[in-house]
C-alpha positions in Angstrom: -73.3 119.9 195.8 -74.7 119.0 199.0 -76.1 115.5 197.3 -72.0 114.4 196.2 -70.9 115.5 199.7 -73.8 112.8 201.1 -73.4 110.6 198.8 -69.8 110.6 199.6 -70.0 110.2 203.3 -72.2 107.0 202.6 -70.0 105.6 200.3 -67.5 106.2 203.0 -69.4 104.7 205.7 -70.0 101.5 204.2 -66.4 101.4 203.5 -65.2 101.4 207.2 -68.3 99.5 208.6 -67.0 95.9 207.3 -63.5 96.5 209.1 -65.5 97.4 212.3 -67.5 94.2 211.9 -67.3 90.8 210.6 -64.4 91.3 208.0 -62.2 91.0 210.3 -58.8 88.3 209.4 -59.3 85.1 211.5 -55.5 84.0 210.8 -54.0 87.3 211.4 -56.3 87.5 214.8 -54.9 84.2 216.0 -51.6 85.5 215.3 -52.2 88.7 217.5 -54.2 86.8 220.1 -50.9 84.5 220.7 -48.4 87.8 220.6 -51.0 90.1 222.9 -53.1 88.0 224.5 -52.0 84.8 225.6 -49.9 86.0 228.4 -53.2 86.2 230.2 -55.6 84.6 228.4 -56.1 81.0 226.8 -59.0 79.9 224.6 -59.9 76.8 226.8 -58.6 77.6 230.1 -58.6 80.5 232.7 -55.3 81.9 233.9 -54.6 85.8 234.6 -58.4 86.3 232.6 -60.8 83.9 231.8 -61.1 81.3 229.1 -62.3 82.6 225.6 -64.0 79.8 224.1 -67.5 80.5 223.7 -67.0 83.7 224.2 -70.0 84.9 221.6 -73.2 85.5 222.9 -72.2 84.8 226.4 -72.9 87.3 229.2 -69.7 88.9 230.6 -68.6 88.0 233.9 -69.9 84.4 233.4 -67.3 82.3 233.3 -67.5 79.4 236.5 -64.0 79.3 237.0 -62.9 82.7 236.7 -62.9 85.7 239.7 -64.4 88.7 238.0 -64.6 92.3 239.4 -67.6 93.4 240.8 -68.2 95.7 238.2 -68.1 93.3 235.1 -70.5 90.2 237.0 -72.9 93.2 238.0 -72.4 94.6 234.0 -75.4 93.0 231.6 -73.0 93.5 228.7 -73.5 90.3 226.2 -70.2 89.9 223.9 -71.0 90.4 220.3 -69.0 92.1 217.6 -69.7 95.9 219.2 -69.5 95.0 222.6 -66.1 93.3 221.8 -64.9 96.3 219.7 -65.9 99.0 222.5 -64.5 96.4 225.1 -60.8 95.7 223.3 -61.0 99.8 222.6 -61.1 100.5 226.2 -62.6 98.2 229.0 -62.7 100.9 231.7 -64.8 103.3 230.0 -67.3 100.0 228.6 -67.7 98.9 232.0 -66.2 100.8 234.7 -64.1 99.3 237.4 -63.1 96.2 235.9 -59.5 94.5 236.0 -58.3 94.5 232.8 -55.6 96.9 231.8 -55.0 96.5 228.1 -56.3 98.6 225.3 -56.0 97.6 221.4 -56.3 101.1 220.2 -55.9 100.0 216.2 -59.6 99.1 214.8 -58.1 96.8 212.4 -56.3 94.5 215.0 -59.9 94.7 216.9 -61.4 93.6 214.1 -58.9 90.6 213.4 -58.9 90.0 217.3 -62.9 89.5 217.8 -62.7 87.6 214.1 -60.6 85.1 215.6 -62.9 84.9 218.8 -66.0 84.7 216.8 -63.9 81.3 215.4 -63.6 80.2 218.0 -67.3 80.4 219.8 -69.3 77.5 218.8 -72.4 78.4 217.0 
């Protein structure tokens, strides 16, 4: 019995992981970076938050043309798929005492969200 019940759970795991990370709908994350995210972020420019181009593998707070908080240029958070996820899921508890007040509590839209940002970071 105890064998199913893991086997089960792993079955399960691997389900959910994909959604977390990388499976993510690059079209449908474009679409919800225009409806949530534009009003204060742009892919190529800074306006209310900094620019999101390259945004993979770049240390947070880094952007030359954008004021940061204290908080996130002192953070050595590097934006990958988790740190993105943890980030969208709630910035003040990833790094705390940074700017941003906007959550995206629904792991799919996350998922879509850091697909379409992964598009859009150059290799």
């Amino acid at each position: 019995m105890n064998r199913d019940i893991s086997i089960l759970l792993a079955v399960a795991m691997m389900a959910v992981a994909p959604t977390a990370f990388g499976a993510g709908d690059v079209v449908r994350g474009k679409q919800l970076y225009e409806s949530r995210c534009i009003a204060c972020h742009s892919v190529d420019q800074s306006r209310v938050g900094p620019a999101h181009h390259g945004v993979f593998g770049r240390r947070a707070g880094r952007v030359a043309d954008y004021d940061y908080s204290p908080a996130l240029k002192a953070s050595r958070l590097v934006w990958s798929d988790r740190t993105l996820d943890a980030w969208l899921a709630n910035p003040e508890r990833t790094i705390p005492g940074q700017k941003m007040g906007y959550q995206v509590t629904d792991a799919g839209d996350r998922a879509d969200l850091i697909a379409y940002l992964r598009k859009v970071s150059p290799p």
